[in-house]
MMTF fields as JSON, N, C-alpha, C and O atoms, coordinates in Angstrom:
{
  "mmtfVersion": "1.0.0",
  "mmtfProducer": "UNKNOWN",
  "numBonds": 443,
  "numAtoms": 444,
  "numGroups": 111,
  "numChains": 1,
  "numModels": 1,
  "chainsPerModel": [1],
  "groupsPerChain": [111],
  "chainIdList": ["A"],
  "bondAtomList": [4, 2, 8, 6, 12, 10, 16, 14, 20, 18, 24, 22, 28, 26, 32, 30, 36, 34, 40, 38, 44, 42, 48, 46, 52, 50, 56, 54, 60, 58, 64, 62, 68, 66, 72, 70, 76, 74, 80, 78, 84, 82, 88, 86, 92, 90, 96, 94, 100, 98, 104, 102, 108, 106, 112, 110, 116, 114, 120, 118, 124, 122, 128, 126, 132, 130, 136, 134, 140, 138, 144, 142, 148, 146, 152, 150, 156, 154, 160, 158, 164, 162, 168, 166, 172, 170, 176, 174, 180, 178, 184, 182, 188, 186, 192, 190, 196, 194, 200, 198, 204, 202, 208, 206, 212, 210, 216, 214, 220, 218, 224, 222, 228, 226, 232, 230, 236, 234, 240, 238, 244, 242, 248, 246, 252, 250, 256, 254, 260, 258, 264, 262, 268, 266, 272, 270, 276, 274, 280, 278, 284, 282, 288, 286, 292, 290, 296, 294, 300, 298, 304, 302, 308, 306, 312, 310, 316, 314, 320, 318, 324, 322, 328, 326, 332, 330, 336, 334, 340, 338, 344, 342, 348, 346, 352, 350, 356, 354, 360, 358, 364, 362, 368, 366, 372, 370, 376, 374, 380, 378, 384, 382, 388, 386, 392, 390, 396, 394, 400, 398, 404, 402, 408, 406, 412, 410, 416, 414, 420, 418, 424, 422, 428, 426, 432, 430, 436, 434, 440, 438],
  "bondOrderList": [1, 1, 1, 1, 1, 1, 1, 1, 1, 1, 1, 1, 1, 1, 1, 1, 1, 1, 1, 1, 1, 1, 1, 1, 1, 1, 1, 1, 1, 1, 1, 1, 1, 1, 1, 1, 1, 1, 1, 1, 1, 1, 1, 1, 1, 1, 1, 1, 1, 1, 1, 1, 1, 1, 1, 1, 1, 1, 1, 1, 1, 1, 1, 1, 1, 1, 1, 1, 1, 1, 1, 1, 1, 1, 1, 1, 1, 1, 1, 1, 1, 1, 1, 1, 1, 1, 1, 1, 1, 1, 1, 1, 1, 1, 1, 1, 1, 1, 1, 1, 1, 1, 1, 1, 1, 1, 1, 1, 1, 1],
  "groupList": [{"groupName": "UNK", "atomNameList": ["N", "CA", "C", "O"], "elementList": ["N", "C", "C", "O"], "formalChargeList": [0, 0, 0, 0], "bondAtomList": [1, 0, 2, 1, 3, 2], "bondOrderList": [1, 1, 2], "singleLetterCode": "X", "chemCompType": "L-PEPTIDE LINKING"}],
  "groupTypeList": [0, 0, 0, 0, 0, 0, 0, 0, 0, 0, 0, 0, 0, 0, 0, 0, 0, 0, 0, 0, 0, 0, 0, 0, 0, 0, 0, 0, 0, 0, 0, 0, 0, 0, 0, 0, 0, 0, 0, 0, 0, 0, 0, 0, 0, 0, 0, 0, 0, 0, 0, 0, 0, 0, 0, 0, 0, 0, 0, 0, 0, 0, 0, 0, 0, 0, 0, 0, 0, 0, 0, 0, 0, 0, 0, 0, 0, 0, 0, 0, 0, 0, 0, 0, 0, 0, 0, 0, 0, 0, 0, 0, 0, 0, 0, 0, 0, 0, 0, 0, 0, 0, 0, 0, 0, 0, 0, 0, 0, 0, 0],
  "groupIdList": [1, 2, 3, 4, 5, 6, 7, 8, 9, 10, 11, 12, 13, 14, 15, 16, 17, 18, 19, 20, 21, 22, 23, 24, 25, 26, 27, 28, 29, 30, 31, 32, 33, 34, 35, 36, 37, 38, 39, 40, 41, 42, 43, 44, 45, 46, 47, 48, 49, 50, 51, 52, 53, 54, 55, 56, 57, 58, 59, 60, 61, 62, 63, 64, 65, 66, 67, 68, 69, 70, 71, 72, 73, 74, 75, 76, 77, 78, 79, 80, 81, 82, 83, 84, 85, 86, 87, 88, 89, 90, 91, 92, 93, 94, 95, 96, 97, 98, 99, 100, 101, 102, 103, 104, 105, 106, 107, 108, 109, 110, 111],
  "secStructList": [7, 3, 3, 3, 3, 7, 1, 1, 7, 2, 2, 2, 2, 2, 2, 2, 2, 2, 2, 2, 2, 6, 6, 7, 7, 7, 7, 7, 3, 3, 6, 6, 6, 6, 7, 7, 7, 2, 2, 2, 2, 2, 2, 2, 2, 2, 2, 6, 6, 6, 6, 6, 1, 7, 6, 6, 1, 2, 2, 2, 2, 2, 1, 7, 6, 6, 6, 6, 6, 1, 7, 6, 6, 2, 2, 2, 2, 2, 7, 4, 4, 4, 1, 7, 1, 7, 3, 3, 3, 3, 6, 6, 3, 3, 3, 3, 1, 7, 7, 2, 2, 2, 2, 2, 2, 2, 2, 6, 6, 7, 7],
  "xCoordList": [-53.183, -53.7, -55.124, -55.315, -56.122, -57.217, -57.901, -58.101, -58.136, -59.133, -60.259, -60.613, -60.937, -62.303, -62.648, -62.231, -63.848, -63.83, -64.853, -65.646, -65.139, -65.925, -65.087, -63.916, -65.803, -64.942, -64.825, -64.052, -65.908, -66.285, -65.731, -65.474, -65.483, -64.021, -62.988, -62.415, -62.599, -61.472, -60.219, -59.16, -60.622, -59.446, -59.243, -58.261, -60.325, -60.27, -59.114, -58.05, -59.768, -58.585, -57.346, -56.47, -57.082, -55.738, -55.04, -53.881, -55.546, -54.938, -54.439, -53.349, -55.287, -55.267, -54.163, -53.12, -54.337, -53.245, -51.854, -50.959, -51.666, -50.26, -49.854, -48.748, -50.72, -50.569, -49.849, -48.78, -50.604, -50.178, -48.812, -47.954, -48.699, -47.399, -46.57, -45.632, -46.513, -45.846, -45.071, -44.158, -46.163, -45.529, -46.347, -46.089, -47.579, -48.206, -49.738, -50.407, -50.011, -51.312, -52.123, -52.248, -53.137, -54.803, -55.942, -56.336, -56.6, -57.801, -59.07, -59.526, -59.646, -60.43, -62.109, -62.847, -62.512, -63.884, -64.416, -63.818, -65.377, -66.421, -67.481, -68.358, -67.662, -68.244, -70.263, -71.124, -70.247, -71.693, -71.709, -72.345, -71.228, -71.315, -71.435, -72.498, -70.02, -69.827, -70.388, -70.407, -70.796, -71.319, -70.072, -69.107, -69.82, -69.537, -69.846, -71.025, -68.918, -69.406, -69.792, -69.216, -70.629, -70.711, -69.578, -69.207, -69.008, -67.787, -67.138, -66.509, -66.94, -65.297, -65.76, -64.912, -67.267, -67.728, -67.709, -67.513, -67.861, -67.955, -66.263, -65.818, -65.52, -63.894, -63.362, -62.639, -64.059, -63.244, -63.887, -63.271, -64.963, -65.757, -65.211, -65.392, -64.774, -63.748, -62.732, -62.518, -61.799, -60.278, -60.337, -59.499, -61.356, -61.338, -62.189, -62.157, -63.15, -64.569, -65.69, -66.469, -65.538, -66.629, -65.883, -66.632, -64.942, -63.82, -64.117, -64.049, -64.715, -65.619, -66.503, -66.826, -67.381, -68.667, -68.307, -67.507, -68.809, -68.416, -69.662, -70.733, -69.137, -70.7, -70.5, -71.005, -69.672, -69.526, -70.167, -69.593, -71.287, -71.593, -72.45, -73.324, -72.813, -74.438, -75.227, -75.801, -75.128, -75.603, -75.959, -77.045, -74.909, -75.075, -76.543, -77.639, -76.213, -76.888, -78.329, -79.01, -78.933, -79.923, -80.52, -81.631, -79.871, -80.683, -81.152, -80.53, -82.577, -82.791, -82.113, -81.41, -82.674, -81.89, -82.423, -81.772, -83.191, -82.829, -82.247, -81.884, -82.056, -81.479, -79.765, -79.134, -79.455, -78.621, -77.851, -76.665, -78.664, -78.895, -78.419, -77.979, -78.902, -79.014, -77.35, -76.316, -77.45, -76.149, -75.572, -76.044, -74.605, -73.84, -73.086, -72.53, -73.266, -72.765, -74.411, -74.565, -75.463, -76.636, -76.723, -76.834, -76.673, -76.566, -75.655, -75.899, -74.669, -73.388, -73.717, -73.524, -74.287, -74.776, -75.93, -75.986, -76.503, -77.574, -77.165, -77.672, -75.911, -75.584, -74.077, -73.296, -73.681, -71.694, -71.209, -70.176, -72.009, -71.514, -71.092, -70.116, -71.721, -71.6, -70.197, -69.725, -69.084, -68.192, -67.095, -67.048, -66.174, -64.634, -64.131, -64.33, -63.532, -62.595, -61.497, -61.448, -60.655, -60.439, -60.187, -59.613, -61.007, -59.927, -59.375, -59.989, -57.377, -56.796, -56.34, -55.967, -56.198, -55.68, -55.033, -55.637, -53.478, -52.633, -52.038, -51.259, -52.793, -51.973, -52.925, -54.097, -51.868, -52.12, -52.453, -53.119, -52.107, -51.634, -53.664, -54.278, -53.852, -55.042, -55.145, -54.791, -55.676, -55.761, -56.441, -56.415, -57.308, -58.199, -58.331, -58.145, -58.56, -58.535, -57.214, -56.714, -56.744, -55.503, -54.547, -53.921, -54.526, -53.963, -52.328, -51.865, -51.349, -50.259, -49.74, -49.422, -49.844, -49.186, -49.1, -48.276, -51.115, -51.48, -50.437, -49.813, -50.51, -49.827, -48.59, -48.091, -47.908, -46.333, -45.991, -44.895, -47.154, -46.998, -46.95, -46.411, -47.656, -48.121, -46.964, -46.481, -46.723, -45.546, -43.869, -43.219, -43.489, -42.807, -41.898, -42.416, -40.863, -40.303, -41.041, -40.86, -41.607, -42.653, -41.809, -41.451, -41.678, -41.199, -40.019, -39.244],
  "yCoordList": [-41.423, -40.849, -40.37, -39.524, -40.867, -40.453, -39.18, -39.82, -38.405, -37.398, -36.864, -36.095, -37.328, -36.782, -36.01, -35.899, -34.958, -33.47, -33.118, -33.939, -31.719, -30.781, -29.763, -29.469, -29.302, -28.447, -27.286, -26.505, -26.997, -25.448, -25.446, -24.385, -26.484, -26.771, -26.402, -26.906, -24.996, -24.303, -25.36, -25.48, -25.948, -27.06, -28.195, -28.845, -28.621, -29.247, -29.039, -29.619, -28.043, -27.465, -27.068, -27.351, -26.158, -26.042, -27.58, -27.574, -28.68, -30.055, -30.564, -31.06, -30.336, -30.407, -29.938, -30.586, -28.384, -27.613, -27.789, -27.68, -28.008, -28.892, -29.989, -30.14, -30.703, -32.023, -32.023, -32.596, -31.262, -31.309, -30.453, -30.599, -29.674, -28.612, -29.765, -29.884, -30.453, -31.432, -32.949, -33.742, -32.717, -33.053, -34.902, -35.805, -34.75, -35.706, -35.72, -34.693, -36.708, -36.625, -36.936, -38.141, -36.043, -36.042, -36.602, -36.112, -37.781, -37.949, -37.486, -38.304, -36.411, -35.668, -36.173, -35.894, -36.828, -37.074, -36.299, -36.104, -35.548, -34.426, -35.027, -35.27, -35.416, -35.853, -35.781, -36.621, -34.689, -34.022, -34.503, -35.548, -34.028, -33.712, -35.606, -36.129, -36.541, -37.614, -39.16, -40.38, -38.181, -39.086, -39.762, -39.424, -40.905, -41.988, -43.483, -43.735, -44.552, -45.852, -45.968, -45.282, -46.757, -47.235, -48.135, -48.094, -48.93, -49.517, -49.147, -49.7, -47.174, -46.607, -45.761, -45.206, -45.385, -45.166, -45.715, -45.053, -47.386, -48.029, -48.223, -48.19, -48.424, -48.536, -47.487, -47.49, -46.542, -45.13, -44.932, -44.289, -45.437, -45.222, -46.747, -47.112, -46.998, -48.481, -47.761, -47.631, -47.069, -46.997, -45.682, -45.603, -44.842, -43.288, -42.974, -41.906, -44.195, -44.644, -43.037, -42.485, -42.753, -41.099, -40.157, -39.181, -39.838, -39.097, -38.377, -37.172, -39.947, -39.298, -38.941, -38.618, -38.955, -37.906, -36.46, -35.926, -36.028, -34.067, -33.58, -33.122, -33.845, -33.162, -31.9, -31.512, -31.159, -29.63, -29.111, -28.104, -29.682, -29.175, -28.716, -28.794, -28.109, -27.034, -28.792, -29.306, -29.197, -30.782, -30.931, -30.486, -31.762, -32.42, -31.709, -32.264, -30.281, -29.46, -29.624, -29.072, -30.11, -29.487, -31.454, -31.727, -32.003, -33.677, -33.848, -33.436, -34.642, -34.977, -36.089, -37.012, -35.599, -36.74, -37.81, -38.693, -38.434, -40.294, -40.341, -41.44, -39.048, -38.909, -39.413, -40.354, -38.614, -38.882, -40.493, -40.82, -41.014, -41.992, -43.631, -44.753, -42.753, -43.965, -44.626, -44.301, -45.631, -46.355, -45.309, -44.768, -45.11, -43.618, -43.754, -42.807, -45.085, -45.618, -44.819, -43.768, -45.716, -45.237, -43.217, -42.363, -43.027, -41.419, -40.79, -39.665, -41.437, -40.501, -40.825, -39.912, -42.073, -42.235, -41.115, -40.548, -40.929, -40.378, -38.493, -37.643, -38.25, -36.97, -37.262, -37.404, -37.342, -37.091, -36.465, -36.589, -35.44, -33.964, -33.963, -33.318, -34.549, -35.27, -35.26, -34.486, -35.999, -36.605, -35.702, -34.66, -35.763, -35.056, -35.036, -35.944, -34.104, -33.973, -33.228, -32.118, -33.867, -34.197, -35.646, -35.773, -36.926, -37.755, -38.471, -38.823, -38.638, -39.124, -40.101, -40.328, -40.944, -42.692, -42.582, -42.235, -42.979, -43.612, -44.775, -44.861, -45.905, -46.823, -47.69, -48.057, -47.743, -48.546, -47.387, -47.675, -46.15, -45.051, -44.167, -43.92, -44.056, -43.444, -42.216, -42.448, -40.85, -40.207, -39.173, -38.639, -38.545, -37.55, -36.411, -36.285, -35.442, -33.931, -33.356, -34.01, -31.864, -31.15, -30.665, -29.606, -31.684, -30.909, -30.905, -31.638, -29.91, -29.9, -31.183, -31.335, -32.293, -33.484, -35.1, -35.969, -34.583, -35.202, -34.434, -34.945, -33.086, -32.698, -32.881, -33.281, -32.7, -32.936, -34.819, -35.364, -35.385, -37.089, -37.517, -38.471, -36.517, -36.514, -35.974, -36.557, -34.452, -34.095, -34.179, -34.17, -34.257, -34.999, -36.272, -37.384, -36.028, -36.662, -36.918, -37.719, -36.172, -35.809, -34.711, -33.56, -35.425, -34.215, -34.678, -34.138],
  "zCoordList": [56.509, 57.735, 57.47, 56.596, 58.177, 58.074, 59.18, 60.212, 59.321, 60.317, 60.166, 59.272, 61.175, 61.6, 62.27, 63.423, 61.532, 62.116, 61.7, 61.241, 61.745, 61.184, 60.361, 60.601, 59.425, 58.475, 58.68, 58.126, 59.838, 60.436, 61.562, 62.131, 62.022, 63.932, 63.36, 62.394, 64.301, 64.493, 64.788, 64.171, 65.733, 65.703, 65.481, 65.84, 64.747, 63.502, 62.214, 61.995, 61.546, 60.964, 61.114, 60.297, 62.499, 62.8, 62.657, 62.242, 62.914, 63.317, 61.422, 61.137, 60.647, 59.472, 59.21, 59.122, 59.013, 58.465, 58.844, 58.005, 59.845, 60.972, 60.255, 59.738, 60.239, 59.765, 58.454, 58.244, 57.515, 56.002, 56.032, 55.162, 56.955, 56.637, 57.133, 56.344, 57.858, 58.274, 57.2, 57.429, 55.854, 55.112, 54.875, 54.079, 56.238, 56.102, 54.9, 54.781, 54.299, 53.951, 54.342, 54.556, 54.66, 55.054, 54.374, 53.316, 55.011, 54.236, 54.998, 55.797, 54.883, 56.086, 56.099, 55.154, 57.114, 56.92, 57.417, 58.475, 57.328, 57.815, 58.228, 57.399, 59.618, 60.061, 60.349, 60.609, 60.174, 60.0, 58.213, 58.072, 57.078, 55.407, 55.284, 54.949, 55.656, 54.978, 56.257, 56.094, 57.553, 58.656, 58.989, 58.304, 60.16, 60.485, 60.176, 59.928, 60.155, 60.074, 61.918, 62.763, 62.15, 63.462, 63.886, 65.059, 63.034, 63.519, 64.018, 64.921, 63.313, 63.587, 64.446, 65.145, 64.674, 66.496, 67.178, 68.197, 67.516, 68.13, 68.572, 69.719, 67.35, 67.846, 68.809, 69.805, 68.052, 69.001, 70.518, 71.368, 70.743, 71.887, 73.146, 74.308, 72.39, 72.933, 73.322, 74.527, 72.229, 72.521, 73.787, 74.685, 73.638, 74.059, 75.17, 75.782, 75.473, 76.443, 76.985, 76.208, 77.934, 78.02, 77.626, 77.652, 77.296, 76.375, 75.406, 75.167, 74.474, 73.086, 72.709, 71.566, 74.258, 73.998, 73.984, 74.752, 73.272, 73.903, 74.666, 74.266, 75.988, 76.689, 77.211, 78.265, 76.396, 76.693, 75.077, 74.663, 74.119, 73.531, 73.211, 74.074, 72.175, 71.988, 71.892, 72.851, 71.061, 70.713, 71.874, 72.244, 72.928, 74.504, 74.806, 74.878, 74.962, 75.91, 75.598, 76.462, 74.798, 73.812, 74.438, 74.892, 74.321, 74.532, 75.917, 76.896, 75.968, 77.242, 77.885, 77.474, 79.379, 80.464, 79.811, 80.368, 78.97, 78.685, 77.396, 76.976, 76.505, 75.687, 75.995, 75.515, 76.749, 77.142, 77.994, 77.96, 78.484, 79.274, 78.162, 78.412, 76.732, 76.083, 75.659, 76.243, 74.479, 74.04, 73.27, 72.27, 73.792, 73.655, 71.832, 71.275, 71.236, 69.786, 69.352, 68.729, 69.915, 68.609, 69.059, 68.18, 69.96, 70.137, 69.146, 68.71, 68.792, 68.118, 66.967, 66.165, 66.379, 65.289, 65.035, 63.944, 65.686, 65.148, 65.151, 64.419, 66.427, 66.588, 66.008, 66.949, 65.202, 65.018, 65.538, 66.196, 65.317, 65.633, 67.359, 67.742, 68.064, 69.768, 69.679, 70.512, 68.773, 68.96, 69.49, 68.836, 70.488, 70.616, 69.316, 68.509, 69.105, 67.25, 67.489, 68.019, 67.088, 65.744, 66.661, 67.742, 65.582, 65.873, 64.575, 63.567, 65.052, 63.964, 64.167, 65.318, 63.298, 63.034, 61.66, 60.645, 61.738, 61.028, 61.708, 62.658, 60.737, 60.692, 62.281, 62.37, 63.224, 64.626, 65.541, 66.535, 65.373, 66.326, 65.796, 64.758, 67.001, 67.241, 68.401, 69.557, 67.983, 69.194, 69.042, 67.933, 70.195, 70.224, 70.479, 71.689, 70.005, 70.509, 69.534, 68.618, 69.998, 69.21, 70.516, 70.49, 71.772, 72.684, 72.412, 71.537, 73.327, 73.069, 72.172, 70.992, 73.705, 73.62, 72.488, 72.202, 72.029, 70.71, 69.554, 68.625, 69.976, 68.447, 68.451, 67.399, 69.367, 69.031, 69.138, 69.012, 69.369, 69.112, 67.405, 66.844, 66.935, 65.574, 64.412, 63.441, 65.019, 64.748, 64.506, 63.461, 65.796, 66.107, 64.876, 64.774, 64.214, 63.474, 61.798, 60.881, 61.959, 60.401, 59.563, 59.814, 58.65, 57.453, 57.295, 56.506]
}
């Protein structure tokens, strides 16, 4: 199981710590420290489409209107930090954020 985050996201970590008590293993990419491939932005911006921008963030807020405007892959490349988090992928199963319903999908028959 791989997840992508920030190491300083509150729910980031909570998603982590769940995870591992759960009995699963974490391979955690820190998305700002170890960056993104563009592939696995480009995949996720496929599977997750305006989803995986976070435009409720200090980041968002801070870019101009053509900033914004632009190919939302080279933006996240260049901002990670832009991205919705946590997102986790084991295996085929991909999904975004720590809401209820992600976590008990995750949960759910673990351990």
């Amino acid at each position: 199981m791989r997840v992508w985050g920030l190491k300083n996201c509150d729910t980031c970590r909570k998603a982590v710590k769940a995870l591992e008590a759960a009995g699963l293993s974490v391979d955690y990419v820190d998305v700002r420290a170890d960056g993104v491939d563009p592939a696995d932005l480009a995949r996720f911006h496929a599977a997750f489409g305006e989803a995986f921008v976070n435009k409720r963030s200090t980041t968002w807020r801070g870019l101009s209107d053509s900033e914004r405007a632009g190919d939302p892959i080279e933006l996240l490349t260049q901002n990670p930090t832009l991205m919705k988090r946590p997102v986790i992928e084991d295996r085929d199963k991909l999904t975004l954020g720590w809401d209820a319903k992600t976590r008990d999908s995750w949960l759910e028959g673990a351990a």
